[in-house]
C-alpha positions in Angstrom: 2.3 -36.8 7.7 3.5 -35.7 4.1 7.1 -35.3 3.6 9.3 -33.0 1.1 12.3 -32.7 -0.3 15.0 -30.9 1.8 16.0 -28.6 -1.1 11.9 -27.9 -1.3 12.1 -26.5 1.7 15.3 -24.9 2.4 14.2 -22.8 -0.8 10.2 -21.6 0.5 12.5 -20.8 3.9 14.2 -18.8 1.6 11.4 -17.3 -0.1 9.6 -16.5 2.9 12.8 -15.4 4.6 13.6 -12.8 1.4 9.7 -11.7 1.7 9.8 -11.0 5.2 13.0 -8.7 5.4 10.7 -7.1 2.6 7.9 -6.3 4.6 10.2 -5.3 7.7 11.9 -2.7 5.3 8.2 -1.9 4.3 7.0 -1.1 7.6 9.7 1.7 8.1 8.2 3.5 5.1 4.8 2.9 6.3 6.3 4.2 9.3 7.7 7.5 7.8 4.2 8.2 5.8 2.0 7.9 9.2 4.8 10.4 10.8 3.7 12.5 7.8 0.3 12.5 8.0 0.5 12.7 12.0 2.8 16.2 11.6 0.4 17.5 9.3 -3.2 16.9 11.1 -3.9 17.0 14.6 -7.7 16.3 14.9 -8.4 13.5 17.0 -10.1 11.2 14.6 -6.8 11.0 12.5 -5.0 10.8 15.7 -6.7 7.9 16.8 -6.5 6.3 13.3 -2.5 6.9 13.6 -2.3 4.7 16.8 -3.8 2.1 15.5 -2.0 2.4 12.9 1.3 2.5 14.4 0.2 -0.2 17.3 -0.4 -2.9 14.4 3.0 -1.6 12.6 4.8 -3.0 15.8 2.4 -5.9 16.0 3.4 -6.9 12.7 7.3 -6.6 13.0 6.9 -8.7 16.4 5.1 -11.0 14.0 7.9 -10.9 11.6 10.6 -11.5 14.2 8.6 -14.5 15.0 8.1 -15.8 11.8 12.0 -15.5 11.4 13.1 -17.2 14.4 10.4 -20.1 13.9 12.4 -20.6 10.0 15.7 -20.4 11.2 14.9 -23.1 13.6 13.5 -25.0 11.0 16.3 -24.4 8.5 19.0 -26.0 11.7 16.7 -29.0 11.9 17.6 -29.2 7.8 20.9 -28.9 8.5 20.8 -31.6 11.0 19.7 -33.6 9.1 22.1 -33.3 5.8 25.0 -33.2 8.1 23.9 -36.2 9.5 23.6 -38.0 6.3 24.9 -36.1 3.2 24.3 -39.2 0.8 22.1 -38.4 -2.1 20.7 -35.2 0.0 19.2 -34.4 -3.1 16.5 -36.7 -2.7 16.2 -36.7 1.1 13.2 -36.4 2.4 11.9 -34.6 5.9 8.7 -34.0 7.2 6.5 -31.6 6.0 6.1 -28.0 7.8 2.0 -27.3 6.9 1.7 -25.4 10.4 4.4 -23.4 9.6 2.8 -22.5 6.2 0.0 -21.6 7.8 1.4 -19.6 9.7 3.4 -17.6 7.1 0.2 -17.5 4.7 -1.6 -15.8 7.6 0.7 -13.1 8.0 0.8 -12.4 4.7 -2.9 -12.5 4.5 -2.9 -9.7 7.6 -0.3 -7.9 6.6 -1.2 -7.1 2.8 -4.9 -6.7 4.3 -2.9 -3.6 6.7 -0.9 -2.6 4.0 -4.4 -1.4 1.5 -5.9 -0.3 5.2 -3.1 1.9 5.3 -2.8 3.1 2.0 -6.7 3.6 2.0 -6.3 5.8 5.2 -3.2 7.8 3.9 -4.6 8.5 0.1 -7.4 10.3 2.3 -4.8 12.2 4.8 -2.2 12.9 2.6 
């Protein structure tokens, strides 16, 4: 298993952590412009296209949650291990995290793939 620096990745925690209250703050406005579109057309094709929509909103911010919880936990386990030996914590190394990676590549594969869904669906709507 490859291994990092602790400071490498307490900072993509960070990162990810910073991008992920972005896209939670992003799904409100997403949010707000489906309520818009849904008071403003009531056919049932749109309809439709608003619950799916708004179902893969809250999929997404479960997602997030997820996401979160999973760094944080990883973030303590940094912790752990500085507290346990704060000598030269500079040049520490841990284990890798690939899965969790993954995991947050993923999401943001899906979610910016939902976000041009949307927008392609609201610049028609709207």
């Amino acid at each position: 298993m490859e291994t990092k620096k602790i400071y490498e990745l307490h900072e993509e925690h960070k990162e990810w952590l910073n991008n992920l209250a972005f896209y939670k703050d992003e799904i409100k406005v997403m949010q707000n412009r489906i309520s818009e579109v849904a008071s403003k057309n009531s056919s049932a094709d749109v309809l439709k296209q608003i619950e799916h929509f708004q179902n893969q909103l809250i999929i997404q911010r479960n997602n997030i949650d997820e996401l979160c919880h999973s760094i944080n936990d990883h973030e303590n386990y940094l912790e752990n291990r500085v507290n346990e030996n704060p000598t030269a914590v500079d040049h520490r190394k841990v284990n890798d995290h690939p899965k969790m990676r993954d995991s947050y590549s993923s999401f943001d594969k899906v979610f910016n793939e939902l976000r041009k869904e949307l927008n392609t669906f609201l610049t028609k709507w709207m």
